[in-house]
N, C-alpha and C positions, 0 to 999 in steps of 0.2 A: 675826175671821178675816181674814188678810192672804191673796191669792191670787199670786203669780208666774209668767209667763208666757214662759218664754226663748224668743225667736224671734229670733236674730242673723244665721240662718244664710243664704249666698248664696242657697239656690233654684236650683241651678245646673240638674237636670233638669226645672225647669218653665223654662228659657229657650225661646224668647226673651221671655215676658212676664215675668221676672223683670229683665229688665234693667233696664225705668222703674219697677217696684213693686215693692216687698219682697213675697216669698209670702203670709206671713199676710196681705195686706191684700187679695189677690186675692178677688173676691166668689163666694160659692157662694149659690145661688138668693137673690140680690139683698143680702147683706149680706155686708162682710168675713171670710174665715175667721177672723179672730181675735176677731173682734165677735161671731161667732156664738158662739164658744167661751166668753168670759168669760159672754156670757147664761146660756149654759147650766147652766155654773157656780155661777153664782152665786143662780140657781134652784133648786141641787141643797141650800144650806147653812141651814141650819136656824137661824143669826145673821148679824149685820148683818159687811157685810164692809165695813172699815175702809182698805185700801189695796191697790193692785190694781199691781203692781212688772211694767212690758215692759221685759225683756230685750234691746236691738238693737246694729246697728252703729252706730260711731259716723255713717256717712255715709248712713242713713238720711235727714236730713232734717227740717228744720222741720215743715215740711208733714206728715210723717207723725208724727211726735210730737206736734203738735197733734192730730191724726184718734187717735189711743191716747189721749191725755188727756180728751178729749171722750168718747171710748166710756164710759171712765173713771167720767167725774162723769153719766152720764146713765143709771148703775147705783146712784147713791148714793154711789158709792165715793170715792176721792183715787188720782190715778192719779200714777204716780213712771215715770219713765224711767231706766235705767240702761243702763249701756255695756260692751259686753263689747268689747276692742280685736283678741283675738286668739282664734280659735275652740281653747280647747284640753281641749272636754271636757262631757259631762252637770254633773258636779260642779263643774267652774269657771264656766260659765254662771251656774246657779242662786248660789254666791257673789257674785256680779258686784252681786245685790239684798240682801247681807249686812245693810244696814239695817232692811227687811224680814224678815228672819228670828226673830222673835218669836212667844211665842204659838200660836195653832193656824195651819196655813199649808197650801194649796191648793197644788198646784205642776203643772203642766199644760204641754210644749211644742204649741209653736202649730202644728203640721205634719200636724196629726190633729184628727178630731171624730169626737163618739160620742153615742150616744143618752142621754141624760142621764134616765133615769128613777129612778136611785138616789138615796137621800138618804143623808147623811156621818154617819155616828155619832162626835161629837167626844170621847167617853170612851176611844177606842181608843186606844194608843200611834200606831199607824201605818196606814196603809192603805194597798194596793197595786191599780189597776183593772187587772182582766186579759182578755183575750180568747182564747178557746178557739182553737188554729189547727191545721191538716192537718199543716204542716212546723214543728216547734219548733226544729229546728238551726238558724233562721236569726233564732231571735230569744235573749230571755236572759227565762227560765221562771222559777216557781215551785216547789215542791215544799211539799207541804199534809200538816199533820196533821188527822183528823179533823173538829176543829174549825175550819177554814177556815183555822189560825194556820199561818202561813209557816214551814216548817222550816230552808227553804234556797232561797240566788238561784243561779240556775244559765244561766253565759253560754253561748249555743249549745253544746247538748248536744251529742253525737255520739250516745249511747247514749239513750235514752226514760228522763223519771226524771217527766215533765209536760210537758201541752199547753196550759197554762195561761201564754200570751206577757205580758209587762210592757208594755204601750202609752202608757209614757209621761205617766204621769196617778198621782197621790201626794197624801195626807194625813197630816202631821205634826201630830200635839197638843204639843210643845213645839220650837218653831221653831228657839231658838238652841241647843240638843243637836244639833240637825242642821247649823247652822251649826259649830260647835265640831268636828263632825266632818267637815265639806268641808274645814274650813281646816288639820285633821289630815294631809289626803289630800296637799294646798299644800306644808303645812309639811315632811311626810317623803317629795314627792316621790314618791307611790304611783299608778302611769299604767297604762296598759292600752293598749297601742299606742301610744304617744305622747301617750294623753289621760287628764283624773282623770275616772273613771267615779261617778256616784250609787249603784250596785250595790257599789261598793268599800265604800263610807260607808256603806249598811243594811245590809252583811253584818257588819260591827263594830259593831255597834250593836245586833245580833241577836245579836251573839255574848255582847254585854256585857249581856243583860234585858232589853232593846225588844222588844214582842213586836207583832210584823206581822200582819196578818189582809189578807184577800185576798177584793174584791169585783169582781161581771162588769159588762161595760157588754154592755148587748143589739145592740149593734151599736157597729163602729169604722170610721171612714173616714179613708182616708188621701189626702189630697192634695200627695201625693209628684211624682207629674208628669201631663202634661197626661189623659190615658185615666183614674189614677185620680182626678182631681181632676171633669172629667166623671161618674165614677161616683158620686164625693160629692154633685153638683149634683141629680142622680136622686133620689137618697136623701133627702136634706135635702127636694127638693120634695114629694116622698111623707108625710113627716113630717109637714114644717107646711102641708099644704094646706088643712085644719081649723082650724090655728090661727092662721094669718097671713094679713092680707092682701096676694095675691101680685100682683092687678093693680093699678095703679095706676089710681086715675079720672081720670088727668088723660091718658092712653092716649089715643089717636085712632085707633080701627079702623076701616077703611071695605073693605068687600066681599072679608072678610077670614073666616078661619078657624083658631080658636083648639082648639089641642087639651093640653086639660088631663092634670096640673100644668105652669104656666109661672109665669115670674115676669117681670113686664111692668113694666118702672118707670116714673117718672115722664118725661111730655111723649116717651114713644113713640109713632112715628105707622108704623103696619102697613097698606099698601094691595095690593089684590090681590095676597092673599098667603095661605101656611098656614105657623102658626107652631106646634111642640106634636108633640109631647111631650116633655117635659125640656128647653125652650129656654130661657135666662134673658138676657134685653137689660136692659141695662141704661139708665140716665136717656141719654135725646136719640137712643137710636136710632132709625134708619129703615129702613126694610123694605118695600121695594116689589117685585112680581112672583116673588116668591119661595119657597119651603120652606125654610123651618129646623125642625130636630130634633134632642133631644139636643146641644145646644148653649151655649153661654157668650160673650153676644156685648158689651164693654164701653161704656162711656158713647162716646155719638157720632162710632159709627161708622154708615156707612152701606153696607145689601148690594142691590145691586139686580139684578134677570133670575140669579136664582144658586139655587142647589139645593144648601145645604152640612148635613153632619148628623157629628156626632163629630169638632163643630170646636169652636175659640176661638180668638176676634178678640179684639184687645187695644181702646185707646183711641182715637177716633179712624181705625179703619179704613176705607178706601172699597173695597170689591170688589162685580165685575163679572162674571156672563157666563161663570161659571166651574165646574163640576158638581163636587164635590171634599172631602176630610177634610183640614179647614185646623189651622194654630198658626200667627197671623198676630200679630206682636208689635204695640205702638202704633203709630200714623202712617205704617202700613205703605197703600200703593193698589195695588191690580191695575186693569187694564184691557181 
């Protein structure tokens, strides 16, 4: 199983913390959103997964090419970098990792996470994960026979045909069919607003015998901008509060009040203070005289005399003294 992960994309509605860190890298209760995703992932696959292909910009960055590759090999896997130069499209992304298109193939953008309780049946042609939603006009649905088998991909309906949204999450059992038909999309120029869409590519593909079947994830999170990306943090802590350990021992609490799920990283020191529920600090924070709740606060910032709740503090933030619903980018200080 080869997995593919296109994440190129600016992040523009989680600015300002997108400006020093690519989105997927941003941590949702204490680990990368992308880190979190390939685990899950690759949790869900029933064989060894052989090559694990991130999709970015080219100005990404050493630094974080290194942090993907290391996710990478500490799954087992062989982790590839590839480069997408110019954002034009679901289908020309996922190309961009043509090498990788062999075989059975995972394919997942990094701008979502979902509860991974499924496991992949690799005998199918194709699998599509879907989520049940209120409004379907504003996504591109499914339409189901019977059998769970896909009838038809349908981009923002107007009229009701299914509530069944496509979230971005795909399994292929033969890789280069599916490459062969991205580079179809390339070759004759087939766009959807200016871009080559994936839904172009499995509707010809369904038209020609691939036969699609359609599984739910119990839950989808998006961290599209700051409000839902705190909701993912929530969630995610709820999750693995059983299964992970969220505080770190190496934490320094003193006359302190912790209210659970948190996720407390390493060499945090919290004094006279209350931190909890839904907070996550990351390594080197410090927290004095304080409340935080519902929160996302990054490696070595410091809040002190402050009372923040349905914020995020970037890297290195120092705030002060300030009662408030913050998005404080890195190396940002109040006083």
């Amino acid at each position: 199983m080869n997995i593919i992960i296109p994440m190129a994309g600016m992040g523009k509605r989680m600015r300002p913390h997108t400006l020093t860190t690519a989105k997927p890298l941003i941590p949702v209760a204490g680990k990368a959103i992308v880190q979190r995703l390939v685990e899950d992932i690759v949790a869900t696959c029933n064989e060894p997964v052989g090559e694990i292909a991130f999709i970015i910009a080219p100005n990404f960055g050493e630094a974080v090419e290194a942090q993907l590759l290391k996710t990478a090999e500490s799954l087992g896997a062989k982790g590839k970098i590839c480069y997408q130069e110019t954002p034009l499209g679901t289908a020309h992304a996922i190309l961009c990792a043509a090498d990788s298109l062999v075989g059975n193939v995972f394919i997942a953008f990094a701008d979502t996470l979902f509860d991974a309780t499924f496991s992949i049946d690799t005998q199918k042609d194709a699998i599509i994960w879907t989520q049940k939603v209120e409004d379907p006009s504003a996504f591109g649905v499914v339409k189901l026979k019977d059998n769970k088998e896909i009838e038809a991909f349908v981009e923002k309906p107007t009229t009701f045909v299914s509530d069944l949204a496509i979230i971005g999450v795909y399994y292929f059992r033969d890789g280069a069919a599916l490459r062969g038909e991205l580079q179809r999309l390339i070759d004759q120029n087939i766009m959807m607003k200016g871009e080559y869409q994936i839904t172009d590519a499995m509707e010809h593909m369904l038209q020609n015998g691939v036969k699609f079947y359609t599984d739910q994830v119990s839950e989808w999170l998006d961290c599209g901008n700051k409000d839902a990306t705190l909701y993912t943090n929530e969630r995610i802590l709820e999750l693995k509060k059983n299964k992970e350990t969220l505080i770190d021992p190496s934490a320094v609490i003193s006359n302190s009040t912790i209210i659970e799920p948190c996720f407390i990283g390493k060499n945090v020191r919290i004094t006279n203070s209350v931190v909890g529920p839904y907070a996550s600090l990351e390594s080197g924070v410090n927290i004095s005289n304080s409340v935080i709740s519902n929160s996302i606060i990054q490696s070595d910032s410091i809040v002190q005399h402050a009372c923040i709740d349905k914020s995020m503090l970037g890297k290195n933030v120092t705030y002060n003294n300030k009662p408030n619903e913050l998005s404080l980018g890195d190396f940002s200080t109040t006083l």
